[in-house]
C-alpha positions in Angstrom: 74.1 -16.8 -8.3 73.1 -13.6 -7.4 70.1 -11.5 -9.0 70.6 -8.5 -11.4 69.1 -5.3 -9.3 65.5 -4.3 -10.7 66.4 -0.7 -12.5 62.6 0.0 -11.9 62.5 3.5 -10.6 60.6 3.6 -7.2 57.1 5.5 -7.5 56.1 7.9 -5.2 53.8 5.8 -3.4 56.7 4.1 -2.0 57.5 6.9 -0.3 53.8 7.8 0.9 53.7 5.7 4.0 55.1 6.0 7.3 58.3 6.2 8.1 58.7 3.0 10.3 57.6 1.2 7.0 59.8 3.2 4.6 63.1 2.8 6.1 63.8 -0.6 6.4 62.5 -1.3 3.1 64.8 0.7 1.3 67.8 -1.4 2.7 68.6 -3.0 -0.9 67.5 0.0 -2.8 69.7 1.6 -5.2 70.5 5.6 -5.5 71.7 6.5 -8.9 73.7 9.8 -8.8 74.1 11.5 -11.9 77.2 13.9 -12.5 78.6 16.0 -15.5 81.5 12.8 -14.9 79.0 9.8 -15.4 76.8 8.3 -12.6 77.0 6.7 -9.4 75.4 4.0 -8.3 74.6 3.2 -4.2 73.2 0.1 -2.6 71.7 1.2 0.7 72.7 -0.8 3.4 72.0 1.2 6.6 69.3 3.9 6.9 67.8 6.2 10.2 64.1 7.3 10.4 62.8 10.6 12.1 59.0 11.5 12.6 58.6 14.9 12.8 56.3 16.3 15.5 56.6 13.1 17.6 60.2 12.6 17.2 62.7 14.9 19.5 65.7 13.3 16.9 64.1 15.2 14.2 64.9 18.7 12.8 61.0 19.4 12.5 60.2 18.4 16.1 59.8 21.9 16.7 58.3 23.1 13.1 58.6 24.4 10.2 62.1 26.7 9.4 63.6 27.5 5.8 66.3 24.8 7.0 63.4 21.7 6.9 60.9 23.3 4.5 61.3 20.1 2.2 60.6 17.4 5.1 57.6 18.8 5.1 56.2 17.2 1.7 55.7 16.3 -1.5 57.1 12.9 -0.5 60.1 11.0 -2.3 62.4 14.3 -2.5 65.6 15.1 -1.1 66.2 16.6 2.1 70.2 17.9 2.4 71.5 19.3 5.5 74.6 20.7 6.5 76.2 20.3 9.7 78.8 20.8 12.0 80.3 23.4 9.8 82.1 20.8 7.6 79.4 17.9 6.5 76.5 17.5 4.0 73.9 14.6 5.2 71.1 12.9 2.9 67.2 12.2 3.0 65.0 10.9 1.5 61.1 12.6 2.7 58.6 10.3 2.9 55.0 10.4 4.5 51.5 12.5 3.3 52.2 16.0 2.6 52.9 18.2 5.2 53.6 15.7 7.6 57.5 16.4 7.7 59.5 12.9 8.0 62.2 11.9 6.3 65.1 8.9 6.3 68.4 9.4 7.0 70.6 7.5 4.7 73.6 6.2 6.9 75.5 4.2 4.9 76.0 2.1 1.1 78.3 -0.1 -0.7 78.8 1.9 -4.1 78.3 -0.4 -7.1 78.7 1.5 -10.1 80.9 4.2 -10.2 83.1 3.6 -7.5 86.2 5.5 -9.6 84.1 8.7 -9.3 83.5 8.3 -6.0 87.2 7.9 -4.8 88.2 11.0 -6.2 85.7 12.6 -3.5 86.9 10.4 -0.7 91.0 10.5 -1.1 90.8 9.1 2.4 88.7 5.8 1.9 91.3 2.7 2.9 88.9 0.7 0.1 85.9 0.3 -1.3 83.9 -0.7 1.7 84.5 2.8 3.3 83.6 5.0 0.6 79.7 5.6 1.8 80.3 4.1 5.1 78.5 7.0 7.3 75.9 9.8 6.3 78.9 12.4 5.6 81.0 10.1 3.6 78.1 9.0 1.8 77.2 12.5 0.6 80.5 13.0 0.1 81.2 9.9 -2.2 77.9 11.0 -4.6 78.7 14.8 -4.4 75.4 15.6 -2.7 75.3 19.1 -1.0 72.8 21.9 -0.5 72.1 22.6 -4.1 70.1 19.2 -4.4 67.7 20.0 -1.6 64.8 19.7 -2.7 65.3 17.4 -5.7 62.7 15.4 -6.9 63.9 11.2 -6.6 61.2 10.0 -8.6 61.0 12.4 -11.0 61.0 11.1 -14.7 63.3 12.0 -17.7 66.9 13.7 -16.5 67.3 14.3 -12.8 70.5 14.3 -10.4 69.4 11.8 -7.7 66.8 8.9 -8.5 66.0 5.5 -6.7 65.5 2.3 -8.5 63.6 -0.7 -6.8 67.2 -2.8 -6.4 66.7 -5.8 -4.7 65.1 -5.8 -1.5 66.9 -7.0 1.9 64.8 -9.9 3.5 63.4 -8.9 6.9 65.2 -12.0 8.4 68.7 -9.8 7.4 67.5 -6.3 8.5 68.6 -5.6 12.1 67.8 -2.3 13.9 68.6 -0.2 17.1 69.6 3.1 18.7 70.4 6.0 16.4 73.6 7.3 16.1 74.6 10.0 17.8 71.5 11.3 18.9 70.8 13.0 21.9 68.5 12.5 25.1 65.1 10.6 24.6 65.5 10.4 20.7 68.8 8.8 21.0 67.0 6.4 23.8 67.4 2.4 21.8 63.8 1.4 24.2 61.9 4.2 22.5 63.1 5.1 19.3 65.0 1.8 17.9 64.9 3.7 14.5 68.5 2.7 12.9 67.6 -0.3 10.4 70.9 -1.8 8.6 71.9 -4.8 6.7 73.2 -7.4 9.1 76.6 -8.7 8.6 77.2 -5.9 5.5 80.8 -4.6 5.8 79.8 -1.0 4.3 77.5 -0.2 7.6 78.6 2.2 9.8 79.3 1.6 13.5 77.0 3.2 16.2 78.3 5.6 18.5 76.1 7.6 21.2 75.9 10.8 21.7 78.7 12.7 23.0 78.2 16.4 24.0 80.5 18.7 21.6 82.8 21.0 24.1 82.8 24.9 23.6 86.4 25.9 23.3 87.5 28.8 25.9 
């Protein structure tokens, strides 16, 4: 039998600790997404950590710019990036104030919700595919720029929270090299920072880094 998912939302606390300790332990958590369609519901299954200053992966390695001004604190808000010209990716900021680290969120199986989310992701083969990567995911909840910054454990009405969910035993979390990421921050040896549910179908699969070619 399995366990109804503790609707607790998460307190900020949770969020005010390293990173190292944050991400794995939100494998299990759930993301509500609210829309003026109804909400969506996400169970994380794969997440990515970046440490700011001591972390060449991260988008605050070098500082603070009006792109990453939210890594840089309160914790437990939402950090939205575009990129490549085409894709919206999600974070979640966790660490002190001022501190500027935050967790990718990779992939999720979504649990409630799901009819929502196909409308956004016309492409999905099934369910399993709808979150399955940081673009897709954003995709599937309708997350862009206009929720950076949100507040995820804010109470009363807001667009993004996180409940407590049901947490992954450590004995099922696995973790290695970061997608995608180049030089030493993509390196497996020094920054193993990927963390994802072993065996889950939803997880993405890991790809290095490949250098994008300037057209002529």
């Amino acid at each position: 039998m399995i366990a109804t998912p503790d609707r607790t939302p998460l307190a900020r606390t949770f969020f005010d600790r390293p990173v190292l300790d944050v991400a794995p332990d939100l494998l299990g958590r759930l993301l509500v997404r609210t829309t003026p369609d109804g909400p969506i519901t996400l169970r994380l299954t794969e997440v990515e950590a970046y440490d700011g200053p001591n972390d060449p992966g991260s988008h605050a390695y070098r500082g603070r710019t009006a792109r990453n001004e939210v890594m840089f604190g309160p914790p437990g808000h939402v950090y939205v990036y575009f990129t490549y010209g085409m894709w919206h990716c999600m974070n979640l900021v966790c660490g002190s104030d001022g501190r500027a680290s935050a967790v990718l969120l990779r992939a999720g199986e979504v649990i409630e919700g799901a009819e929502l989310a196909r409308k956004r992701r016309l492409s999905a083969r099934d369910d399993k595919e709808l979150a399955k990567g940081p673009a897709r995911l954003a995709t599937a909840l309708d997350v862009d720029r206009a929720l950076d910054g949100t507040d995820a454990c804010a109470s009363g009405e807001t667009p993004l929270r996180m409940l407590t969910g049901t947490p992954v035993p450590s004995d099922q979390v696995r973790n290695g090299p970061r997608t995608g990421v180049a030089g030493e921050g993509g390196d497996g040896d020094i920054h193993p920072w990927r963390f994802w549910v072993s065996d889950d179908p939803t997880v993405s699969p890991y790809r290095a880094h490949v250098p994008r070619r300037r057209r002529s």
